[in-house]
NUBA-901348 format. One record per residue (C-alpha): x, y, z. Coordinates in steps of 0.25 Angstrom, whole numbers, plus 5000, padded with zeros to 4 digits. Layout:
N
XYZ ...
REM end
This chain:
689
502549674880 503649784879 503349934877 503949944864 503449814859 502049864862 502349994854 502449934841 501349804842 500449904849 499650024845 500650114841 501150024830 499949984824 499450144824 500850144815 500450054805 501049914811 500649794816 500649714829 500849604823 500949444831 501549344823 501849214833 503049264841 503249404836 502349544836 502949624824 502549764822 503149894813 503250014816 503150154811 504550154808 504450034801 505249954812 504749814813 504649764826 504549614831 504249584846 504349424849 503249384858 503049234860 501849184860 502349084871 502549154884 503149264888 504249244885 505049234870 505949144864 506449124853 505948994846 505948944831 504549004829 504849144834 505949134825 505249084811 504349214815 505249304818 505749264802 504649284797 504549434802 505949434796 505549404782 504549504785 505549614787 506149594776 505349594767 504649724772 505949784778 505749864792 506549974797 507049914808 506549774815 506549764829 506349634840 505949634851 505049544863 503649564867 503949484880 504249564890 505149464896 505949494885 506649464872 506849334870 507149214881 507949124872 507749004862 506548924863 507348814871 506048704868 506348714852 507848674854 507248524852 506948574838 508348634835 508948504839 508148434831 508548514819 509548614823 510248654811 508848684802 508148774816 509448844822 509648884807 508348934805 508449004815 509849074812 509049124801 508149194807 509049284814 509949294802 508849354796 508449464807 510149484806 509949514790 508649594793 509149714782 508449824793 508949844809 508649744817 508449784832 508149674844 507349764858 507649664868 507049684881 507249594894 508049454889 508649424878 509049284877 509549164868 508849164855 508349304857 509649354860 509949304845 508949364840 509249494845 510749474840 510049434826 509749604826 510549734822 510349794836 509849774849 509049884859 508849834874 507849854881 508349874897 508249734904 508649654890 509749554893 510249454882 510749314884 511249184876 510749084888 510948974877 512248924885 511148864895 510648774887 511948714881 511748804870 512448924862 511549044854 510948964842 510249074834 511449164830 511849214844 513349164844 513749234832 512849344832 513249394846 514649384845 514449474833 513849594841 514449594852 515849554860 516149404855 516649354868 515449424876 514349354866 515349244868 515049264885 513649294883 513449154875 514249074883 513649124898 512349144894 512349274903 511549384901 511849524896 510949614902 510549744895 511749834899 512749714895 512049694882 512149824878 513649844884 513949714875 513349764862 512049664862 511149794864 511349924855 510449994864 509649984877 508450054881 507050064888 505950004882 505150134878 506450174871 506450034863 505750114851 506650224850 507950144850 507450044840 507150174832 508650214832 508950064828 508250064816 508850194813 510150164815 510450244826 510650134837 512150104837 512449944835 513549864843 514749844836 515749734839 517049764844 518449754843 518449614852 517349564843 518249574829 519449504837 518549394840 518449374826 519549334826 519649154830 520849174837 520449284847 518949184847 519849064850 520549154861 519449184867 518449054864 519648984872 519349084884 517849044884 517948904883 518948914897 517748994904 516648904899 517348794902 517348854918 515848874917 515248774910 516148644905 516148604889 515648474894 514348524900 514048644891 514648634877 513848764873 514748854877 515948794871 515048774858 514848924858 516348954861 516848854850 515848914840 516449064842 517849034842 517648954829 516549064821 516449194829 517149234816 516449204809 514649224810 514049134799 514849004804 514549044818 513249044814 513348884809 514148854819 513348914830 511948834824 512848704821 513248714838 512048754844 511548634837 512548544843 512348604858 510848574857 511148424857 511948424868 511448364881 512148504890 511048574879 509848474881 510048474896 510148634898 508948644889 508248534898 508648614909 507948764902 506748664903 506848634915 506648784919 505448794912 505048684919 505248744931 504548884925 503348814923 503248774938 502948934940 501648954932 500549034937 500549144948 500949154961 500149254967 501349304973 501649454972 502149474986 503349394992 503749395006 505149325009 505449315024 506949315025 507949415018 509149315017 509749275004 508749205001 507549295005 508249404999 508349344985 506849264986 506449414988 507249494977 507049384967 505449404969 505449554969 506249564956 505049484950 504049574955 503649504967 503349594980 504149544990 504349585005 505649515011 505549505028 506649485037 506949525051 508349585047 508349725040 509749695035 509249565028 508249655023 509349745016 510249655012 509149585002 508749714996 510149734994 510249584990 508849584980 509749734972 510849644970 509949514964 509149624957 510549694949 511049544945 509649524939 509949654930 508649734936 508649854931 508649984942 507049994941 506949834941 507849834953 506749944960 505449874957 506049744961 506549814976 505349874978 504749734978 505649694988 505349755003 506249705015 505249685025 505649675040 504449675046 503849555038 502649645032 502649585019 502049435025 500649465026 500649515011 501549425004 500949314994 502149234997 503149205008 504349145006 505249115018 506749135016 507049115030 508349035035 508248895034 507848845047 506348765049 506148845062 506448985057 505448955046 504448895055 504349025063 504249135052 503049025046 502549045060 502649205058 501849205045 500549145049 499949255051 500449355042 500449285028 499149335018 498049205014 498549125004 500049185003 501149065001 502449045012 503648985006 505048955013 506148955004 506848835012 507948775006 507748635015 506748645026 505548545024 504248635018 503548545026 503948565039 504048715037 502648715031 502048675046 502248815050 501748885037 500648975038 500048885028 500648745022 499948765010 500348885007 502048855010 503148795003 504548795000 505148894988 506648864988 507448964982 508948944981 510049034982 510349114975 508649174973 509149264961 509949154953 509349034956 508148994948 507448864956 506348894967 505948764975 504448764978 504248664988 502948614991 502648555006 501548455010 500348565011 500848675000 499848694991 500048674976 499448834973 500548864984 501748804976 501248834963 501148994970 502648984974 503048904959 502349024952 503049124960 504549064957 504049094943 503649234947 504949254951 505549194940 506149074948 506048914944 505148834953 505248684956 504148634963 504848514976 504248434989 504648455002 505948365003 507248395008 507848485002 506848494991 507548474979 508848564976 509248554987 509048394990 509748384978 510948484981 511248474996 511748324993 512948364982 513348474991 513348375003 514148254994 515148374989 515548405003 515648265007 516548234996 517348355003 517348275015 517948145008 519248255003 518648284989 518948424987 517848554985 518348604971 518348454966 516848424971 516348544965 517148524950 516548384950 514948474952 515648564942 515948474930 514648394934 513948524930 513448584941 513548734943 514248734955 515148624964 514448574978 515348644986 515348784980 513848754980 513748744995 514548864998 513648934987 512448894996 512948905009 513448795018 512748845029 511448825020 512048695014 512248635027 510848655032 510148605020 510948495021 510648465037 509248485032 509348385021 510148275027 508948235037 508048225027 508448145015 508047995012 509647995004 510748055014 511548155007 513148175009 513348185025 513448345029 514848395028 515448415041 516348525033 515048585029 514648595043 515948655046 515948755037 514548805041 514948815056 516048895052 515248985044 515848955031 514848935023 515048955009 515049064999 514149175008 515249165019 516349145010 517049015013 516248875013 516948755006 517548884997 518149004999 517149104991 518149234995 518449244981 516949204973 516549074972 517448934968 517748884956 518248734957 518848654949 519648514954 519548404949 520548334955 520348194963 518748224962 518048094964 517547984955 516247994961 516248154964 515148204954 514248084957 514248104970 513848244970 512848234959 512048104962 511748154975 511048264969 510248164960 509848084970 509248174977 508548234964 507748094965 507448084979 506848214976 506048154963 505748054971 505248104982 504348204975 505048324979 505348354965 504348324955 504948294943 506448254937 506448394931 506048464942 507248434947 508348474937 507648594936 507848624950 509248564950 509748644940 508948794942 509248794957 510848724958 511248734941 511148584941 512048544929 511048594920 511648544908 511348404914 509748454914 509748414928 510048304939 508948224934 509148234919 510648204923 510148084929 509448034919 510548044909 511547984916 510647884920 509647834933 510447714934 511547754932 511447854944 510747744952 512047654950 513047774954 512347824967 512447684971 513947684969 514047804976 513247764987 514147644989 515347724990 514747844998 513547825005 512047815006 511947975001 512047914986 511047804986 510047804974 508847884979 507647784975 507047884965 508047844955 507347714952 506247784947 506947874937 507147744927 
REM end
């Protein structure tokens, strides 16, 4: 619990006269000033949110206040995660079932915080999101607590802010910024926020009490909106400027995938003038966008993440990481587990490699908003280490080490006698079989697979892969870390490829065979575009390396029961010639001037977006089938948390079943006649029904 928090439900307040009082969902408490202070603290976790019973309470405390009127009220978390993490996304079957009588209900409650006839003041510490965002806007000032960040992440579910946010923001601060903010979903961290007017004041924790004091007093200055703000009261500069953001919308995330966006857009440019028919409007729309399949599908795919959450329960025993090899990947596996309080020793034979991922793990560490002590602690958990002296002492192991059996035979063979009793080995392989390496690990038992993908810092999904002899306690160890290290882990067998991969390599393969047959680059990849995914094939293989691409491919093709596109003598080309992709700045694209935007449609093939698609789903089944993965869930998650898998078509599974097993079957079979055993109907579909 926070320090200030502590203050007024602790010793101090109650020597004063007060009461830490618990009611459900919320400590309240006043203080000598008579300043009445209410912490939200879920009974449910660590975490808040903000659900229909946190809100009916926080009403009653409001009724309270008004009829024993304080000199100030103030809101604030008792979770040291943070404010608030958003909506509870499990009751939005509640809302749709009776959307007008909840979302008013609800509207209500903050309309009466934003009547409160004393100063309201919102202390936000760590993330602010969604919902609580709202509630925070529903107050006359708001005092940041350095590391407090706000967000509307309501687009990614197919959503716009329901509880007030769209009219209330755009009220406070820059229209078309509470515009950008609602329509991106980005983050605006502490110094943004305050720049934007969505803080009137930041501070250090143990100054929290003293600034909320000046509030109440009114001696904190509020933000005032500005000149741009009163034009945009204006519908014809709103018109102007809603046409601007439809085009740049429509760039980023198509009308006929998302609606949300274009909901929001249509919504201001029609009442930003006007607040009490926003306020309608924005209920009667959000209403509309939760029966929408993009909606139920990006909610289904939040889920999914908690699924995947709920793989990492329990500890790891971890507190010391040992990565051998400061590549890329090394680097980020490294840095990634030191900002989370992991010790980590990272071993590699260069000094220059060395340098370059201390230097690699300050960049991660400034885009992660780390503050200049955050930054310290987390780089004096990160010690290059040459010499290797860390092995011995580490609790876990994870090789990062180029992608060749033989190389990671021989540092396996190096670590028999150094590793401590009952510390875990795990190779972050992206193809080679677990079971063949697991021959020369020090212990099979205690090795497996934990597949990170590139980018570490961006990319949630962890593979924990499992050989023959790996120990359930060994997996569950590796799962619990991910978790520790806030990543998502999906437990698969040792198959080829594993399961992103199996599932991937095929559609980059069929994209550059379709450039063989004279289909050009900027067509395949608008086909992949328009489909939903987040990137086109072939800026995906220039994204990841076709050098990598290519070896993952040779690994693969030797492997699979259902052959996959014939490898691209182009590809091979390109590899000898050492263009291969983005980190050498030519591939298939020239990447001199940041990365390609297609769009060409022009001539694309009737049967373009099948054929690079189905493959992808093929290859989820044979991974179904085969046991690699354990569940159709499983796999959407891991599709769409480690490539961005259409998420608004909650995964390649749920995209099958909607379109429809049969249907599928019917249409491999007429590709297969017309291309070639690589689309024949994996065996696994019979059983989906």
């Amino acid at each position: 619990m926070t320090g200030v928090v502590m203050k007024f439900l602790g010793a101090e307040l109650r020597e004063m006269g007060g009461a830490d009082a618990r009611q459900g969902n919320w400590r309240s408490g006043r203080d000598a000033d008579n300043i009445l202070w209410l912490a939200m603290d879920c009974e449910a976790g660590g975490t808040n949110v903000i659900s229909r019973k946190v809100l009916e309470e926080l009403n009653t405390h409001l009724a309270a206040a008004e009829a024993d009127l304080p000199k100030a009220l103030v809101i604030r978390s008792a979770k040291d995660a943070g404010f608030a993490a958003g909506a509870d996304i499990a009751e939005f079957k509640d809302v749709t079932a009776d959307p007008d009588k909840l979302l008013k209900e609800g509207h209500a409650v903050f309309d009466r915080l934003a009547a409160l006839k004393c100063p309201t003041i919102c202390v936000v510490h760590g993330a602010c999101l969604g919902g609580g965002f709202e509630m925070a806007l529903a107050c006359d000032m708001r005092i940041g607590v350095r590391g407090a960040s706000f967000a509307f992440p309501e687009v990614q579910l197919g959503l716009h802010p329901g509880l007030g946010g769209t009219f209330r923001s755009i009220a406070l601060i820059d229209p078309v910024e509470a515009m950008t903010l609602m329509l991106t979903g980005k983050t605006a961290h502490t110094k943004k926020a305050k720049a934007l007017g969505l803080l009137d004041a930041i501070v250090e924790e143990r100054h929290v009490a003293a600034a909320v004091e000046a509030a109440a007093n009114g001696k904190l200055e509020g933000h005032e909106p500005g000149l741009k703000a009163r034009a945009l009261s204006l519908g014809t500069a709103r018109s102007y400027a809603a046409r601007q953001m439809r085009s740049s919308a429509e760039k980023k995330a198509p009308k006929a995938h998302y609606p949300a966006p274009y909901a929001l857009i249509d919504l201001w440019e029609e009442h930003g003038g006007d607040p009490e028919a926003m306020q309608k409007a924005e209920i009667e729309s959000f209403a509309r966008l939760l029966q929408t399949d993009t909606s139920k599908n990006l909610q289904r795919a939040f889920f999914l993440r908690q699924r995947l959450r709920a793989n990492s329960k329990g500890e790891d025993g971890i507190s010391h990481v040992h990565v051998i090899g400061a590549g890329a990947m090394g680097a980020e596996i490294a840095a990634m587990s030191a900002i989370r309080g992991k010790r980590v020793t990272l071993g590699d034979t260069s000094g220059k490699a060395l340098g370059h991922a201390v230097k690699l793990a300050r960049e991660i560490y400034a885009s992660k908003h780390l503050s200049s002590l955050e930054t310290r602690d987390a780089l004096d958990r990160l010690m290059p280490d040459q010499m290797g002296y860390g092995i011995g002492a580490a609790d876990l192991i994870i090789e990062a080490g180029p992608e060749k059996t033989e190389i990671k035979q021989s540092i396996y063979d190096g670590l028999t006698d150094q590793m401590k009793k009952g510390a875990i080995l795990a190779s972050n392989t992206s193809s080679l079989s677990i079971s063949d390496l697991a021959a020369h690990a020090p212990d099979a038992a205690r090795f497996a697979g934990l597949h990170f993908f590139n980018p570490v810092s961006r990319i949630d999904l962890v593979e924990v892969i499992a050989g023959p002899d790996t120990s359930e306690d060994t997996t569950n160890r590796l799962a619990a870390f991910c978790g520790a290290i806030k990543k998502l882990p999906v437990h698969v067998g040792d198959a080829p490829g594993f399961l992103v991969n199996r599932a991937l390599v095929p559609y980059m393969m069929e994209a550059m065979t379709l450039m063989d047959e004279g289909v050009p680059k900027e067509v395949i990849d608008t086909a992949a575009l328009r489909f939903g995914m987040p990137m086109g094939p072939v800026t995906l293989a220039d994204q990841v390396g076709l050098d990598i691409g290519l070896h993952v491919a040779e690994s693969l093709a030797a492997e699979l029961e259902t052959p996959m596109a014939p490898i691209s003598q182009t590809l091979r080309d390109k590899v000898a010639a050492g263009e291969i992709g983005k980190k050498s700045g030519t591939g298939f694209y020239d990447w001199s001037e940041g990365a390609p935007h297609p769009d060409n449609d022009a001539d694309a093939p009737d049967d373009l977006t099948d054929r690079l698609i189905l493959p992808m789903l093929n290859a989820c089944v044979e991974v179904l089938r085969q046991g690699a993965a354990k569940a159709e869930d499983d796999i959407d998650a891991a599709m769409i948390f480690a490539t961005g898998w259409a998420p608004f078509r909650g995964g390649p599974m749920h995209y099958a079943r909607a379109r429809g097993v049969d249907e599928i079957i019917l249409r491999l079979k007429e590709l297969e006649s017309a291309h070639g055993p690589r689309f024949a109907p994996d065996a696994g579909w019979h059983t989906l029904g």
